[in-house]
ZAMARGU-4260 file (C-alpha; in steps of 0.2 Angstrom, whole numbers, plus 5000, padded with zeros to 4 digits):
<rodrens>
0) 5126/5258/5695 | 5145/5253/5694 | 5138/5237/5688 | 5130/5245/5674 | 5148/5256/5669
5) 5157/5240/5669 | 5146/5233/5658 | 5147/5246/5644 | 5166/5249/5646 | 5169/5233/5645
10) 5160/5232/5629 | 5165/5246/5622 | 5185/5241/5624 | 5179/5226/5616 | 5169/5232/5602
15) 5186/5246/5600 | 5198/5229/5602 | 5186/5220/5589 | 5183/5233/5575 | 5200/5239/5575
20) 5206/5220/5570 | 5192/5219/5557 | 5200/5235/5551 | 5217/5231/5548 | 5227/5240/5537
25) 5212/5247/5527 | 5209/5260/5540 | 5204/5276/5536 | 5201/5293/5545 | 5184/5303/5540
30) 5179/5320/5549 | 5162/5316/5557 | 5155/5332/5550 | 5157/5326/5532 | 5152/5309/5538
35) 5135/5317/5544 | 5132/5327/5527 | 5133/5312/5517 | 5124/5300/5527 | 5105/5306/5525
40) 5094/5290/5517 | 5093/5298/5501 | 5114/5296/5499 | 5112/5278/5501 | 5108/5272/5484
45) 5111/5254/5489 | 5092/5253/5497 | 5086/5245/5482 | 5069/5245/5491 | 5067/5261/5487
50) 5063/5260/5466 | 5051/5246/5469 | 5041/5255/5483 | 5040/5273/5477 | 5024/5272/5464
55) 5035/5287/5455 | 5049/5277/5453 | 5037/5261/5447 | 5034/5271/5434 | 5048/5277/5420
60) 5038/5293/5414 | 5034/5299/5429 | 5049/5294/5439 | 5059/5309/5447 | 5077/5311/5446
65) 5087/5306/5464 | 5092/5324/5474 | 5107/5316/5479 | 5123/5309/5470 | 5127/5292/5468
70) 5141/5284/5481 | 5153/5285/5466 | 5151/5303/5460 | 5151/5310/5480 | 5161/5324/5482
75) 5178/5322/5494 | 5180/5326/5513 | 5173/5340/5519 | 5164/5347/5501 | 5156/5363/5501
80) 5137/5360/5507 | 5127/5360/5491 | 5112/5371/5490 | 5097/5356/5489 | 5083/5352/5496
85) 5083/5334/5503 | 5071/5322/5500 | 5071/5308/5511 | 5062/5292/5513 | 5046/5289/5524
90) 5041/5271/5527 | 5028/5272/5542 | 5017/5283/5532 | 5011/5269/5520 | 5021/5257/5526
95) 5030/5257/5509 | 5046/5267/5506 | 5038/5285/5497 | 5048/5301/5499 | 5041/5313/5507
100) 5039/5327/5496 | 5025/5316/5486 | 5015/5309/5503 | 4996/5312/5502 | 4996/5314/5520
105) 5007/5329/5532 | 5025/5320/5538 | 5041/5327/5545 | 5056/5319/5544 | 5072/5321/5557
110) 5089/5319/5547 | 5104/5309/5554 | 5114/5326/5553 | 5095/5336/5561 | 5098/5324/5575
115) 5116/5321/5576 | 5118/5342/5577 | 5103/5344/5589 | 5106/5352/5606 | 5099/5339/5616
120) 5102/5325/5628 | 5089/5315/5625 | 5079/5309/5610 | 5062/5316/5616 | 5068/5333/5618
125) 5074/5334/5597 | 5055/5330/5594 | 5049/5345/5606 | 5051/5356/5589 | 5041/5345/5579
130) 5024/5354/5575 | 5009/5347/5585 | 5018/5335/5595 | 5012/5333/5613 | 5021/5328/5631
135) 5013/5322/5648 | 5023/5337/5653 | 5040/5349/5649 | 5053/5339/5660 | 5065/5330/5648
140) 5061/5311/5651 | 5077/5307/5659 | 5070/5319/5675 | 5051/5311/5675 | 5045/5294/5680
145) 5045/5285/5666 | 5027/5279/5666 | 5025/5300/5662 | 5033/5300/5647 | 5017/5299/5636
150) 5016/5308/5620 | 5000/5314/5611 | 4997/5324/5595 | 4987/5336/5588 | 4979/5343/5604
155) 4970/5325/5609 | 4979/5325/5626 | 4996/5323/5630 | 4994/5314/5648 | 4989/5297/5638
160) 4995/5289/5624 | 4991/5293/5607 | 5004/5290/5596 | 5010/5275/5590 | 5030/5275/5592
165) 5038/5261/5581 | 5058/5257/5581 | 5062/5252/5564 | 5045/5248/5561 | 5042/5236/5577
170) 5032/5245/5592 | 5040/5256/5605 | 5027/5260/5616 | 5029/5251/5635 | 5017/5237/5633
175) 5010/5236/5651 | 5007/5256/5652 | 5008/5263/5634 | 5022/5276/5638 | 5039/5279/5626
180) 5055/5277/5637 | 5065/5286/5625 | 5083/5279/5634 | 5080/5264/5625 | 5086/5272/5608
185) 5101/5284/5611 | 5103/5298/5596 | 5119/5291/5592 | 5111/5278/5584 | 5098/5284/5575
190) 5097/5287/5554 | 5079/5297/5555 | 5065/5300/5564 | 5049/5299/5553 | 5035/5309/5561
195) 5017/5306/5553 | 5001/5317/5557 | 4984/5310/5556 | 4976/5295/5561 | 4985/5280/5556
200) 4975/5266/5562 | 4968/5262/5545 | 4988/5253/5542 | 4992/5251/5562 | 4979/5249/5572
205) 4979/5253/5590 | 4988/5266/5597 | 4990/5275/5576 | 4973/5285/5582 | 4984/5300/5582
210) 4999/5296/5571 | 5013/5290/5571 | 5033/5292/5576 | 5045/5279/5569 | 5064/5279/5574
215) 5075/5272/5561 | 5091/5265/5567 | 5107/5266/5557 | 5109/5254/5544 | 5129/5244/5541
220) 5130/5250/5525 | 5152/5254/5529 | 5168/5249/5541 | 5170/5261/5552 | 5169/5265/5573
225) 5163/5282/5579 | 5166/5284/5597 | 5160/5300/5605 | 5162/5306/5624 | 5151/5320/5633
230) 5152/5328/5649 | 5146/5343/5658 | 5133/5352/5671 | 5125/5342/5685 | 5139/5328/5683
235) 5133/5322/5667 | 5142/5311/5655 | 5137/5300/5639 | 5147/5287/5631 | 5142/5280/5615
240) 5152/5268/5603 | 5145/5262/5586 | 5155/5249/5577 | 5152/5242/5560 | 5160/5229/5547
245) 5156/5226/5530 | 5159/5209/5530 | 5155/5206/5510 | 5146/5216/5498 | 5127/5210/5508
250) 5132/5208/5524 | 5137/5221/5539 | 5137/5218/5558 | 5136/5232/5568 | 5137/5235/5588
255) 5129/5252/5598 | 5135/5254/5616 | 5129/5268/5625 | 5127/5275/5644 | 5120/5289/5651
260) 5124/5298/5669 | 5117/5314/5675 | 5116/5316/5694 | 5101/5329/5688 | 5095/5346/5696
265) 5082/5350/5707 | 5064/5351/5700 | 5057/5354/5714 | 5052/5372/5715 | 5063/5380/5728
270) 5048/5387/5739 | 5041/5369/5741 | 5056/5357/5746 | 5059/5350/5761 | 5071/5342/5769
275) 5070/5324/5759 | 5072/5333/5742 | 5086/5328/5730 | 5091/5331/5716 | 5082/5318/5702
280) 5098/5306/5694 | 5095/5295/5683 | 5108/5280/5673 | 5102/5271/5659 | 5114/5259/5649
285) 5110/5252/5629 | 5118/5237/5620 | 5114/5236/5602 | 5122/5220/5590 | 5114/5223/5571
290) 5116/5214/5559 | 5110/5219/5541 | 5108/5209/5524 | 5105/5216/5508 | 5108/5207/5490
295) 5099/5213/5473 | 5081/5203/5478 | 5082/5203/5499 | 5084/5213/5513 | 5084/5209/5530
300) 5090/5213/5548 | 5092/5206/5564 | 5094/5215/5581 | 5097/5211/5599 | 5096/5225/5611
305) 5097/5225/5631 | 5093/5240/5642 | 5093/5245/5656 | 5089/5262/5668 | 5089/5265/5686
310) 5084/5283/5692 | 5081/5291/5709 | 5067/5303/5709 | 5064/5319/5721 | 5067/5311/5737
315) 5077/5297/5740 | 5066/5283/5743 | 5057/5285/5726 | 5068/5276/5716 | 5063/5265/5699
320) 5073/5255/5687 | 5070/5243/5671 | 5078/5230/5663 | 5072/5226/5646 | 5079/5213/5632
325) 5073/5215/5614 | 5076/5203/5601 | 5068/5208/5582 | 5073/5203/5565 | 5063/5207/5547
330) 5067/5207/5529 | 5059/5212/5512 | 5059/5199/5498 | 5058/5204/5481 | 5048/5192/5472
335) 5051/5200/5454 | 5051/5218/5449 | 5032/5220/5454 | 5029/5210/5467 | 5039/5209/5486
340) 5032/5203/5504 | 5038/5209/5519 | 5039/5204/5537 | 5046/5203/5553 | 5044/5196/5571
345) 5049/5202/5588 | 5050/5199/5606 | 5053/5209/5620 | 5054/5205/5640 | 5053/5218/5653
350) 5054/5221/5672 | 5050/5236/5681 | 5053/5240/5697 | 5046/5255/5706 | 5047/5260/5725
355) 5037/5275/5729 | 5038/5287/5742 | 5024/5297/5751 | 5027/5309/5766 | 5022/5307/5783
360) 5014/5321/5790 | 5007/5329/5771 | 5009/5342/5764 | 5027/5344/5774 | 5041/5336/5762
365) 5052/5334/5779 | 5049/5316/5782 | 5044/5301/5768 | 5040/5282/5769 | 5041/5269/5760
370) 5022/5268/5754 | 5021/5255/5738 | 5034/5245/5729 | 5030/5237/5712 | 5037/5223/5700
375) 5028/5224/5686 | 5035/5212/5673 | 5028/5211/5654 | 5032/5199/5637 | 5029/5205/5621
380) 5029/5196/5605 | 5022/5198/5588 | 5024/5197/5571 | 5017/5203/5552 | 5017/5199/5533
385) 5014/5211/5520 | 5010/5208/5502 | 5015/5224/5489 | 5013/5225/5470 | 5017/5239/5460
390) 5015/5243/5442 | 5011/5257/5429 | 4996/5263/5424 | 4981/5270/5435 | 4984/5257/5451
395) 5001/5262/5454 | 5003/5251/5470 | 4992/5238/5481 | 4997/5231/5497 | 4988/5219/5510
400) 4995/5211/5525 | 4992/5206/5544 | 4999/5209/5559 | 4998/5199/5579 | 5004/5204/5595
405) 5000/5197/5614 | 5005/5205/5626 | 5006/5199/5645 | 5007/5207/5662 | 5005/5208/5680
410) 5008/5222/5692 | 5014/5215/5707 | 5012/5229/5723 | 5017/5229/5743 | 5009/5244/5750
415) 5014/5248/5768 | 5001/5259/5779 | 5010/5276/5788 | 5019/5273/5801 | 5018/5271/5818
420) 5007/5257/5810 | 5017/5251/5793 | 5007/5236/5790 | 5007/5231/5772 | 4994/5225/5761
425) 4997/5216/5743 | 4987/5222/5727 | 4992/5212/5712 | 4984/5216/5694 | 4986/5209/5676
430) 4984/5198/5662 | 4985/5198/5644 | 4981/5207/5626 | 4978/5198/5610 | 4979/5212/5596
435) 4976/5205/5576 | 4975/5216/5561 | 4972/5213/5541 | 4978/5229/5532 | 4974/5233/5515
440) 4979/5251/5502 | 4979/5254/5485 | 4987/5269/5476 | 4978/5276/5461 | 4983/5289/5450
445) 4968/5294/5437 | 4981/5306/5431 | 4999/5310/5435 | 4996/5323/5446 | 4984/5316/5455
450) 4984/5302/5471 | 4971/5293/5478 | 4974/5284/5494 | 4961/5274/5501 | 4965/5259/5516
455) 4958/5249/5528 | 4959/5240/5542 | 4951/5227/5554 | 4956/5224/5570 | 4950/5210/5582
460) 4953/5216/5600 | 4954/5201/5613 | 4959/5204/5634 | 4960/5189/5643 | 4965/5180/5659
465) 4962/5194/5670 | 4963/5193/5689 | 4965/5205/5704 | 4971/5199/5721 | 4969/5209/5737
470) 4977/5206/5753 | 4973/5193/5765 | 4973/5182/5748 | 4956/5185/5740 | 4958/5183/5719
475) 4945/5188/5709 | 4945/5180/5691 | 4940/5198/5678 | 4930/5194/5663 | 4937/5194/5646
480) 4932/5204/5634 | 4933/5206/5616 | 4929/5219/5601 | 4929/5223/5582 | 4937/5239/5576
485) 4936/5245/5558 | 4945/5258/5552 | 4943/5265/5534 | 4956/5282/5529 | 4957/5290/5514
490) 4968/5303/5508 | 4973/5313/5491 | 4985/5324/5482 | 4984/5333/5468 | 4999/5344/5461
495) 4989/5359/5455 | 5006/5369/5450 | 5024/5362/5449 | 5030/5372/5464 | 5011/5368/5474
500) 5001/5353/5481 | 4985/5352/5491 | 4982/5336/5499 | 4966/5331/5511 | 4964/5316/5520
505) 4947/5307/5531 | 4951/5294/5543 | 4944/5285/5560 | 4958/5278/5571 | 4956/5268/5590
510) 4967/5266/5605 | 4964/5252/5616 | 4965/5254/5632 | 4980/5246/5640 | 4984/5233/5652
515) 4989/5245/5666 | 4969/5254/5663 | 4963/5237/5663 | 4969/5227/5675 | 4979/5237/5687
520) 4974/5246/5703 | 4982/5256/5714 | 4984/5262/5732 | 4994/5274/5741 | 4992/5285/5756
525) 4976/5294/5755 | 4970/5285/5738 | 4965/5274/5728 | 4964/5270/5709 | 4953/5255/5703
530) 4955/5249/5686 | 4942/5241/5672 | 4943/5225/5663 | 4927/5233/5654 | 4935/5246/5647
535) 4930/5249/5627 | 4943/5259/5614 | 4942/5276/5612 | 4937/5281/5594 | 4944/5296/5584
540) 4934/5304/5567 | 4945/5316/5562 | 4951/5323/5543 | 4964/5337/5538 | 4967/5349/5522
545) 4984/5353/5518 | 4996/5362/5504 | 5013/5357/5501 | 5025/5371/5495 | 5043/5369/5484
550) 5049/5383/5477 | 5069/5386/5474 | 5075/5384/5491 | 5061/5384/5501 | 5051/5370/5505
555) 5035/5369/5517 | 5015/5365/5522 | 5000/5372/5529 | 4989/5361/5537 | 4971/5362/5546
560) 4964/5347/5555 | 4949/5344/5565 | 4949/5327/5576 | 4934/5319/5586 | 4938/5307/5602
565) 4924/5299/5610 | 4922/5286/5623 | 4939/5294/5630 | 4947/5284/5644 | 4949/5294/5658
570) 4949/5295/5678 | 4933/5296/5685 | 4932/5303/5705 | 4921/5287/5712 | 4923/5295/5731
575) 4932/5309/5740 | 4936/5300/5754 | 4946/5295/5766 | 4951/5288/5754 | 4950/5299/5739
580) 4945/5287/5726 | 4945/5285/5708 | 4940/5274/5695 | 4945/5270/5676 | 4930/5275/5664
585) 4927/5279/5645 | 4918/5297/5649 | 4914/5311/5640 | 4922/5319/5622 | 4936/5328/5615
590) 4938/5340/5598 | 4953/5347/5593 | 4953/5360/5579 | 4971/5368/5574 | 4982/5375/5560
595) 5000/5371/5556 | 5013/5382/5546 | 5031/5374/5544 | 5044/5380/5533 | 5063/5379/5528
600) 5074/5388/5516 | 5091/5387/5514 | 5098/5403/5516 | 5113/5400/5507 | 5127/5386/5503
605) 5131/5387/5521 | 5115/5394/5532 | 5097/5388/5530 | 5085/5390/5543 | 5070/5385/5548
610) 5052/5390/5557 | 5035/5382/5564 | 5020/5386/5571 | 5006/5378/5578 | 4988/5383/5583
615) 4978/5370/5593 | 4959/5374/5601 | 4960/5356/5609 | 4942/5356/5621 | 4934/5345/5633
620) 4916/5343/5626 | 4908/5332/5637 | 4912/5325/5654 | 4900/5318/5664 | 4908/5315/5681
625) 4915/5332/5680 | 4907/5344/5671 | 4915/5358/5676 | 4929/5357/5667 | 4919/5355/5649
630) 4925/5367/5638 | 4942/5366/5645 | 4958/5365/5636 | 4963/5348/5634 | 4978/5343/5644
635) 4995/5345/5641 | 4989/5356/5624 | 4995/5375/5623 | 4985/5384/5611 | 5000/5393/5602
640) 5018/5384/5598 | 5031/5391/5590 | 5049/5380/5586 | 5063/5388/5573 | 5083/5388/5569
645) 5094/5396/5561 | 5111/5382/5556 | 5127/5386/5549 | 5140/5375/5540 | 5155/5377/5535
650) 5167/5369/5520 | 5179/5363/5533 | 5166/5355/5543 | 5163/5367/5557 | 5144/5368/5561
655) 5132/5382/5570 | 5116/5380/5576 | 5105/5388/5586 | 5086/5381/5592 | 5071/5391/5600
660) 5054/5388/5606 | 5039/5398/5611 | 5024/5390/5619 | 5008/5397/5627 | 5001/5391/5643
665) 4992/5373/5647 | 4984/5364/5658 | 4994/5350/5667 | 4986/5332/5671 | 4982/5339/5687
670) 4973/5353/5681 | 4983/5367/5688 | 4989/5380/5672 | 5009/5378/5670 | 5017/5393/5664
675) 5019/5400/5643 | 5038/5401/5641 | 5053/5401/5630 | 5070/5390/5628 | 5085/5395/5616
680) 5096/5379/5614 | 5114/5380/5604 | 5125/5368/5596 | 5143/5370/5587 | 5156/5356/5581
685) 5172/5358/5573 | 5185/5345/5566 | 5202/5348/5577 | 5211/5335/5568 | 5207/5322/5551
690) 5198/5310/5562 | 5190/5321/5578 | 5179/5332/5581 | 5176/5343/5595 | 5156/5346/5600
695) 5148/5359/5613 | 5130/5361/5617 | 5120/5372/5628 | 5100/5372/5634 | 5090/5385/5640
700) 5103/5399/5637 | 5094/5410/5644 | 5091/5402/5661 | 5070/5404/5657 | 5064/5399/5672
705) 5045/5391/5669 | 5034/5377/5677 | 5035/5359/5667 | 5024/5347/5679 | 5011/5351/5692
710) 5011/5331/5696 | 5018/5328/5715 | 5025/5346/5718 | 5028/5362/5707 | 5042/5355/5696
715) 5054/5369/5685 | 5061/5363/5667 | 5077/5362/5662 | 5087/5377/5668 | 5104/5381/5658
720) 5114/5369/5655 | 5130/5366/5643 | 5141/5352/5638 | 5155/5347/5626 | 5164/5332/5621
725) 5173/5323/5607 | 5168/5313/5593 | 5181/5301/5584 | 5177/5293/5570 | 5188/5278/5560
730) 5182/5271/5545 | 5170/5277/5531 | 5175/5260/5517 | 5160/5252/5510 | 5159/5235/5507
</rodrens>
């Protein structure tokens, strides 16, 4: 790991070294605070995307007034917080820029300053709050294998993946196994997080069948440097840099640096450890050059990023680490003040490396061996174009584009016998995904108070050049395989009253099963796990009913959905053994029925608060190799959530907040019921000078002690933890 440090404190003094010349004599100290209330997307009225986009704005009689003043009319450093509701912008909904209080369809949107403020470590733990959303488990993501961290929604099963995660609209998710290393996108650098419920696979195809989770990264929009320090409990420490220059009016270059060290706490519960058990560390390092271009008809980007993690897990033989290089670019052009097309291409390479552990004499955890290790390396590439025309009048706006990605992948695996004997055996797995979608959406308006939102989408599904080779050499060639998907959606909103909205929306949505359920098996002491090259998509009907609320200060929805999945991939038990052994299958069916309340107020100029809940009855309807469990919970899916805060700022910049969470009990992956339980997080900042701010944060306050993963052993959640640091920030001049 001192590689890694020396890497990202290299960079780091040169990015300081490097801004600092670019800023010269025109320097100037901002307090971050400030900084943070004035950087929301709706006080950035340079994104000229936005009055094209928005079918309000298209439209001069029915065009809202901004919430937000202008750059020019922006109060000085450290104004009194204004009572106003934000508005902010939400691009993965409709994949045009519409601002969210208008959507036909239930969103949530993560501020710079929500995430900025939030008492977190780690980007997946801001979005435990959001209603609806679902983890493979409660450990933070930093403290679990990575290939744990799925994420689900709406009840459908938080042990796979069900959510498309995008980073500035270009796909998150691993694409060998489908999970979301959240590492990968440090909170530092992040602008929003847009959060949309429902089935999305009429606009996104694969992976949307739930909804979707795009990360928007900050935009160079200003000169500046804002160089933060943490440290605290369990020898943690974060470093992050973020440099920008406004090189002219259109053009800014920015560079993220960040690293992240926890030597971790013990997850193991206490009554289970043996002697092996350690503490689970993880290290994780994120290099980010941006660059962004903007003039009055185009707007584009280019980002590079390289990451890498390395984390011991439980014991000290289990041990993984990732090195991954991304390389993206996109840009919108306007054609004229109807028409603009969109697109972007990407590529991503990734290796990851994974040595696990199993015990010797089982269930002692006194003595381990080196069972399997795997390489499992994976490219990425794709691109899309989108067409979009808007106009007045009853068709308000139309879009149509396409999208490709391939994706290839192999999983490379030594697997060593117990000893005395230790012989090893070789299992290697993989090949490669061909995805391509054509999109199309129209917004009507047969009155002004009324949307209508139908789209579609076509998705052509191709796996190819499978293979599976088992030790002493044998390779058997897999068949391809290769399917249609249509997904229609349609959703509406009608503004019965000013201050209320009710909105519906129908929709089919897919997920494709991925490279690692199709091509990848796997074998350790006492079991086996075959994959499927014959694997179809799962398929999701669902719909939802919602009412939006504004009034004064207040601002919230009610929402009540009901989702379908069949063909549901799944493990299905193929022998007990020796050795146990399972096998990949679409079996069975899943329903999720639920209700979601979410509401904010601002309390006053300086306190507003916030609260949601969350019912899910997420079943297992059919399941043919076990059915047992039908009429189970799904996994992973508490039937009651509860998230709230209560914030405070301050005219001179000082900030209060406080987070809590209720949630009921669920079935983990392993089918063993982990424990209902409730976490208080806070967070406080204060300027101590012009240019620096003091930070402290603090997790489970209240030291709740609860079960978050069954997987392995009885692993606990976060207990207390607490931290401070320093955040300076230079700069704030716009080109």
């Amino acid at each position: 790991m001192r590689r890694i440090g020396e890497i990202v404190f290299i960079c780091a003094l040169c990015g300081i070294q490097f801004m600092t010349i670019l800023l010269g004599s025109e320097s100037v100290f901002t307090i971050s605070a400030a900084s943070a209330q004035e950087s929301t997307v709706e006080s950035k009225p340079e994104t000229k995307s936005q009055e094209t986009t928005n079918p309000e704005a298209a439209n001069p009689e029915t065009a809202k007034p901004a919430s937000q003043p202008s750059t020019a009319e922006k109060e000085p450093t450290n104004p009194a917080p204004a009572v106003t509701t934000l508005n902010p912008v939400v691009i993965s909904a409709t994949r045009t820029e519409r601002t969210v209080s208008d959507l036909p369809v239930s969103a949530t949107v993560l501020t710079e300053e929500d995430i900025a403020k939030n008492p977190s470590l780690a980007t997946d733990d801001i979005l435990r709050a959001v209603p609806s959303i679902n983890f493979s488990s409660y450990l933070p993501s930093y403290m679990q294998h990575p290939t744990s961290n799925f994420v689900s929604i709406r009840g459908l099963g938080g042990g796979l993946p069900h959510v498309l995660f995008l980073m500035d609209g270009i796909p998150l998710n691993d694409p060998f196994f489908g999970y979301v290393d959240f590492n990968r996108v440090p909170k530092e650098q992040i602008e929003r997080i847009e959060v949309v419920r429902g089935g999305s696979s009429s606009l996104w195809g694969s992976f949307a069948e739930g909804g979707v989770v795009n990360i928007v990264t900050k935009r160079i929009d200003s000169t500046g440097i804002e160089q933060s320090a943490m440290g605290g409990t369990y020898s943690t420490f974060r470093e992050n840099l973020f440099a920008s220059k406004k090189i002219n009016e259109d053009l800014g270059i920015g560079l993220g640096v960040n690293y992240f060290s926890t030597a971790g706490y013990d997850a193991v519960a206490p009554e289970e450890r043996g002697t092996v058990d350690r503490r689970t560390s993880s290290h994780s390092a994120n290099i980010n050059l941006k660059m962004d271009y903007h003039t009055a008809d185009f707007e584009g980007f280019v980002r590079g990023n390289y990451f890498e993690n390395h984390q011991i897990l439980d014991t000290n033989l289990n041990t993984n680490e990732t090195h991954t290089v991304n390389l993206a670019t996109g840009g919108r052009l306007i054609l004229d003040a109807q028409n603009d097309i969109k697109t972007n291409l990407f590529y991503l390479n990734q290796n990851f490396v994974t040595n696990n552990a199993d015990f010797v004499s089982p269930p002692s955890r006194d003595a381990e061996f080196l069972s399997n290790i795997h390489q499992t390396p994976a490219t990425d590439m794709g691109a899309s174009v989108q067409w979009t025309r808007t106009s007045a009048g009853v068709l308000r706006m139309i879009n149509a584009g396409m999208d490709v990605r391939n994706i290839e992948g192999v999983d490379n695996s030594d697997n060593t016998a117990p000893p005395p004997t230790s012989t090893v055996s070789v299992l290697n797995g993989g090949g490669q995904q061909l995805f391509l979608g054509w999109f199309g959406q129209a917004s009507l308006f047969p009155t002004s108070d009324w949307e209508i939102l139908p789209s579609l989408r076509l998705d052509y599904v191709l796996n190819y050049q499978g293979s599976l080779t088992n030790n002493p050499g044998t390779t058997t060639e897999l068949s391809d395989k290769h399917y249609l998907q249509l997904n229609p959606k349609i959703a509406t909103r009608y503004q019965i009253v000013k201050e209320v909205a009710i909105r519906a929306s129908v929709y089919r949505g897919f997920r494709a099963p991925t490279l690692d359920n199709l091509f990848r098996s796997y074998s350790s002491q006492g079991f086996v796990l075959n994959s499927n090259s014959q694997l179809n998509p799962e398929v999701l009907w669902g719909g939802d009913i919602g009412f939006d609320v504004t009034a004064g200060r207040f601002q919230g929805q009610v929402n009540f959905f009901d989702n379908r999945i069949t063909d549901q991939i799944n493990y299905v038990t193929t022998s007990f053994g020796p050795p146990f052994t399972q096998k990949v299958e679409n079996i069975g069916e899943t329903s999720s029925i639920g209700v979601e309340a979410i509401g904010d107020v601002q309390l006053t100029k300086e306190i507003s608060s916030g609260v949601s809940w969350s019912w899910t009855d997420a079943k297992i309807r059919s399941n043919p190799s076990n059915p047992s469990i039908v009429g189970q919970q799904t996994f992973n899916t508490p039937l009651n959530a509860v998230s709230g805060f209560v914030r405070y700022r301050h005219s001179s910049g000082a900030y209060l907040e406080v987070d809590g969470r209720y949630v009921t009990t669920a079935l983990d992956s392993t089918g063993i019921r982990m424990d209902a339980h409730k976490v208080f997080d806070a967070s406080a900042s204060c300027p101590i000078y012009k240019h620096v701010e003091a930070f402290l944060f603090a997790q489970n306050i209240t030291d709740e002690k609860y079960v978050a993963s069954t997987f392995g052993a009885t692993h606990l959640g976060t207990p207390f933890q607490i931290f401070g640091g320093i955040r300076v920030t230079f700069g704030g001049i716009h080109g």
